[in-house]
Every structure is written in C-alpha cells, then in structure tokens.
C-alpha positions in Angstrom: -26.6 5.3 -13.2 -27.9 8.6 -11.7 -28.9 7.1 -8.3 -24.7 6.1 -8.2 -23.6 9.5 -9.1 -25.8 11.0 -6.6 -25.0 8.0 -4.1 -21.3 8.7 -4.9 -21.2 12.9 -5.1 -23.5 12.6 -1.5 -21.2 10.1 0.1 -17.4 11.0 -1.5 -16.0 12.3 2.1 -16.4 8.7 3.1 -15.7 7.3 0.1 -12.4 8.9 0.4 -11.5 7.9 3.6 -12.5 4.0 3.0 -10.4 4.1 -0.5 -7.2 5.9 1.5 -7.5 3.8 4.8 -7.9 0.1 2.5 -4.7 1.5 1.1 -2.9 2.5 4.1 -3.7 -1.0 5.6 -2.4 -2.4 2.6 0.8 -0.7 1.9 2.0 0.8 5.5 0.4 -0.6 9.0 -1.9 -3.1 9.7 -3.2 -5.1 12.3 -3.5 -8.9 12.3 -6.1 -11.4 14.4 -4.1 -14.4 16.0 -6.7 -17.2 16.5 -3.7 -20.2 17.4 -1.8 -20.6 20.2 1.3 -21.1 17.9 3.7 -18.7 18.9 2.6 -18.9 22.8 4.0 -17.8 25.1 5.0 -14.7 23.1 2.0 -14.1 21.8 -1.6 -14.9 23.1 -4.6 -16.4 21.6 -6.8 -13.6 20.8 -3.8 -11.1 20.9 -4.6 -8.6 17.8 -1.0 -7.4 16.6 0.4 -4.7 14.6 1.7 -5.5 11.2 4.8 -3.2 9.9 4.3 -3.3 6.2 7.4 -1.2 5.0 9.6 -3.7 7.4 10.8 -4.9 4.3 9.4 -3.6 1.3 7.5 -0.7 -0.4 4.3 -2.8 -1.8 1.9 -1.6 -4.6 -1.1 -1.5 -2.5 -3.4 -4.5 -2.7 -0.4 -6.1 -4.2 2.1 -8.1 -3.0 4.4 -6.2 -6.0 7.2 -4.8 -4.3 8.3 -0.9 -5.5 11.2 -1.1 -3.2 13.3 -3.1 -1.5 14.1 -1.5 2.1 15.2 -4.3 4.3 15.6 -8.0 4.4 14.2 -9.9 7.8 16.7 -11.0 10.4 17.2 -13.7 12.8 14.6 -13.5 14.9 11.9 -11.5 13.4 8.4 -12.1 14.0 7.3 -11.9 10.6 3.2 -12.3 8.8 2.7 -14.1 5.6 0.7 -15.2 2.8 1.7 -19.0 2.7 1.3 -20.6 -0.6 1.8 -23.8 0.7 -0.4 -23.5 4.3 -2.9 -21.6 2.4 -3.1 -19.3 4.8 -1.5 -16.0 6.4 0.7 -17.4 9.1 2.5 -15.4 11.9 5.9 -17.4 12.7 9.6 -16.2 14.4 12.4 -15.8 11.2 15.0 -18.8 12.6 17.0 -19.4 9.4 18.5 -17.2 6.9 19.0 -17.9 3.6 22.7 -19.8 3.4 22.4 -21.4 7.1 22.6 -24.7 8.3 19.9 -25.2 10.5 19.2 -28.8 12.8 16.8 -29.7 15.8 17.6 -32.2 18.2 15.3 -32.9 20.9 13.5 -29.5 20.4 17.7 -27.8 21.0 18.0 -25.8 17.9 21.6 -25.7 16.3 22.4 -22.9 13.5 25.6 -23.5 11.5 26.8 -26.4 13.7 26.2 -23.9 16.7 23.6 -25.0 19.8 21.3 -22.3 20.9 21.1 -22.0 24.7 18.0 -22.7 26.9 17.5 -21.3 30.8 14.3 -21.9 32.5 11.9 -18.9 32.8 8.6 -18.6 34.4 4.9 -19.2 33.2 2.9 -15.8 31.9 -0.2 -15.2 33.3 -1.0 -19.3 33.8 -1.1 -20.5 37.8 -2.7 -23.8 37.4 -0.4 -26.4 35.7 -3.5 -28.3 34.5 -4.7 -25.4 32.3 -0.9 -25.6 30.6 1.1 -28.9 30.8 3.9 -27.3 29.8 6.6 -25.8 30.8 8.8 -22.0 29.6 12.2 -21.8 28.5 14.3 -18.9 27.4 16.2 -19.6 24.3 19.1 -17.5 22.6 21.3 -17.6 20.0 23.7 -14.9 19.2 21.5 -11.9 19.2 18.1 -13.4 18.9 16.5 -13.9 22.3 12.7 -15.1 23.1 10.6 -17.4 25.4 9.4 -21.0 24.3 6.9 -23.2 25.5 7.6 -26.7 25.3 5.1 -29.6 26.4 5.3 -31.4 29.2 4.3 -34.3 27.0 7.9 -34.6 26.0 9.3 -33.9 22.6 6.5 -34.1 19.2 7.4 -35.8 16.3 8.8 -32.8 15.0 11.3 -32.2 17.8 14.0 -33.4 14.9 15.2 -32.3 11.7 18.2 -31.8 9.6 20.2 -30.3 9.2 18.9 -28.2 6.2 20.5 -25.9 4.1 18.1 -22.6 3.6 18.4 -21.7 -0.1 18.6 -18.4 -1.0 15.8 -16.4 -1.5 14.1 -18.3 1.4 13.6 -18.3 5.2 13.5 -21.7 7.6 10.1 -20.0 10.3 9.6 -21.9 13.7 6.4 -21.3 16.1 7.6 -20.7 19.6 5.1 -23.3 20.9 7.4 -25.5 19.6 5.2 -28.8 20.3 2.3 -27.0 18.8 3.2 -25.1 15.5 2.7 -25.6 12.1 6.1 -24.2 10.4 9.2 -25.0 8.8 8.9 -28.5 10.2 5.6 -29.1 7.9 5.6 -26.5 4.8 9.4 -26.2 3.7 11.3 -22.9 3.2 9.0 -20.6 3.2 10.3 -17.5 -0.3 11.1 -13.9 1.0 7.8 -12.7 -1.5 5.4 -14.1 0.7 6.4 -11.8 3.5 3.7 -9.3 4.4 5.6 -7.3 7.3 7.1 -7.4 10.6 5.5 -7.3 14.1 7.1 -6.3 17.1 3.7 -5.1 19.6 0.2 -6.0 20.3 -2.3 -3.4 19.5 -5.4 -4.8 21.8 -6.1 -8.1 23.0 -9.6 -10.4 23.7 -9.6 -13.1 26.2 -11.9 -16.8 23.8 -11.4 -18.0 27.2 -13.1 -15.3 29.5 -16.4 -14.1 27.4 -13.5 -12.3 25.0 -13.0 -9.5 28.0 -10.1 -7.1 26.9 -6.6 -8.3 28.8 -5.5 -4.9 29.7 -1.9 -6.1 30.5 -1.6 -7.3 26.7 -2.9 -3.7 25.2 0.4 -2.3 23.4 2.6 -4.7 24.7 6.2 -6.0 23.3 6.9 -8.9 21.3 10.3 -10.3 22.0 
C-alpha cells in the first residue's frame, strides 16, 4: 500500500490529466478509427474522424446515461454508435426519422412516397477504374445532400426494401457505399440511445494501402 501512495502522490499531475482527458473523450470530443470502406466516398479507409459528443446529449461520462437532452439527429447526419445488434460501434448517414416512410428501389431511395434525386459526380482521388469498379453519384433529398458510390456490378441484394415505417424512438441508417454497407438493410431500426455523437470532419488520415503514409488532403477535411 505505501509503494501506491507514493506511486500515486509522485505521479498525481499525470494522473490528473489521464482521469480528466478519459473524461473529456467520453463526454465532449472524440475521435473515431474507420477501418471499412462503408461510407466511401465520403469517408476513407483509414480516415480518423472527430466524434461530437454533446451533438445530441449531455452523457454521464463513461456512460451512455444521458443528463440532458440537447438535440435530436437529422436527416442526413453522420452519426457513431454503439450497435446492440452489430455488436459493434458503427459510423452510418441518419436517412430515416422516426415517423417516415422509407423505400429503396434499385438503390433510388424514396422518403414518404418522395424519390430522392441522383446526378453523376466524379471519382475522388481514384484514376484507375480497375482499383474501383464503381461509379459516384450525388444524391439529394430536400436538404440532405452527399456523394454515393454505387458498384459497377449492378444493384446488391439489398438494393430493395420497403417501404418501412421508422417507429419512434428509432432511426432507419444507410452506408453511402451503398453496395457495400452493413446498415438498416441488415440490423433493423437502429434506438436514438445507442447514439454516441455526430461527425462532421476528419481529424488526420492514414493511407492501409500506401505503408499507412498521412493523406495530407484528408487532414481536417469536411464531411458532407
């Protein structure tokens, strides 16, 4: 015991510091590895991304008790969870609010009986078709505005669903690789309590494919 209280009285600064920046990670900002290609072409494999904690609720730290409520997501959102059901934290776009109607038909997403719109845009960062058989298109619906990648394959098996009512309480979450995303399609609603933050920029990003060299063009970048 007297080795830990002199460890401790010797070492407290630090001590401090690890105890007050585990909570601030846990309760305000924090930054999340994304190992999938899931939500290409917004966000890259090896992209590390900052987490907005208080997006939508003041948490007990190293809780997921929430103090206070301050926001609810919206169309659109990229949002990280703690998914019961993938087991895993997953980083998805917010498609369907509680209440809506939501349908896919040939990987054209309708909302409330609505079709979202689709323009072609152009590839980011990839020259050689062979290292991406696939192929970018913008797609918007009222507000909510982003870039999809969609395989050159042709539609997945998951290129159709609905339409689904979201229940209340719970959020309908689609990868932007939409041929290449485990989401909505797989796990179900997913409940507004497993909602970690919001992320809207990359903090620093490692290239798996290129020795993990930083891609300076990615450091503090946007997320549409």
């Amino acid at each position: 015991m007297r080795k830990i209280a002199t460890f401790l009285a010797r070492n407290k600064g630090f001590i401090t510091f690890l105890l007050c920046m585990i909570m601030f990670r846990s309760a305000v900002a924090d930054w999340n590895v994304v190992p999938t290609g899931s939500m290409q072409p917004t966000i890259h494999i090896g992209d590390r991304i900052l987490v907005d904690r208080m997006a939508y609720d003041l948490r007990l730290p190293l809780t997921h008790i929430s103090l206070l409520h301050l926001a609810d997501p919206q169309r659109g959102d990229i949002v990280v969870l703690d998914s019961h059901a993938a087991h895993e934290r997953l980083v998805k776009r917010v498609i369907g609010l509680p209440g809506d109607q939501v349908a896919m038909r040939n990987n054209v997403l309708f909302i409330n009986g609505l079709a979202a719109s689709y323009r072609p845009t152009a590839r980011s960062g990839i020259h050689d078709d062979r290292l991406d058989p696939a192929h970018y298109e913008i797609e918007r619906y009222g507000s909510m505005r982003h870039a999809i990648r969609l395989s050159d394959a042709g539609p997945g098996r998951a290129s159709n669903f609905g339409p689904v009512t979201v229940p209340a309480g719970q959020y309908l979450l689609l990868g932007d690789d939409r041929d290449n995303s485990m989401d909505s399609r797989y796990f179900g609603f997913f409940p507004r309590n497993e909602f970690l933050g919001r992320s809207r920029h990359v903090v620093a990003s490692l290239d798996p494919a290129d020795h993990y060299l930083p891609r300076a063009d990615r450091f503090g970048a946007r997320l549409d």
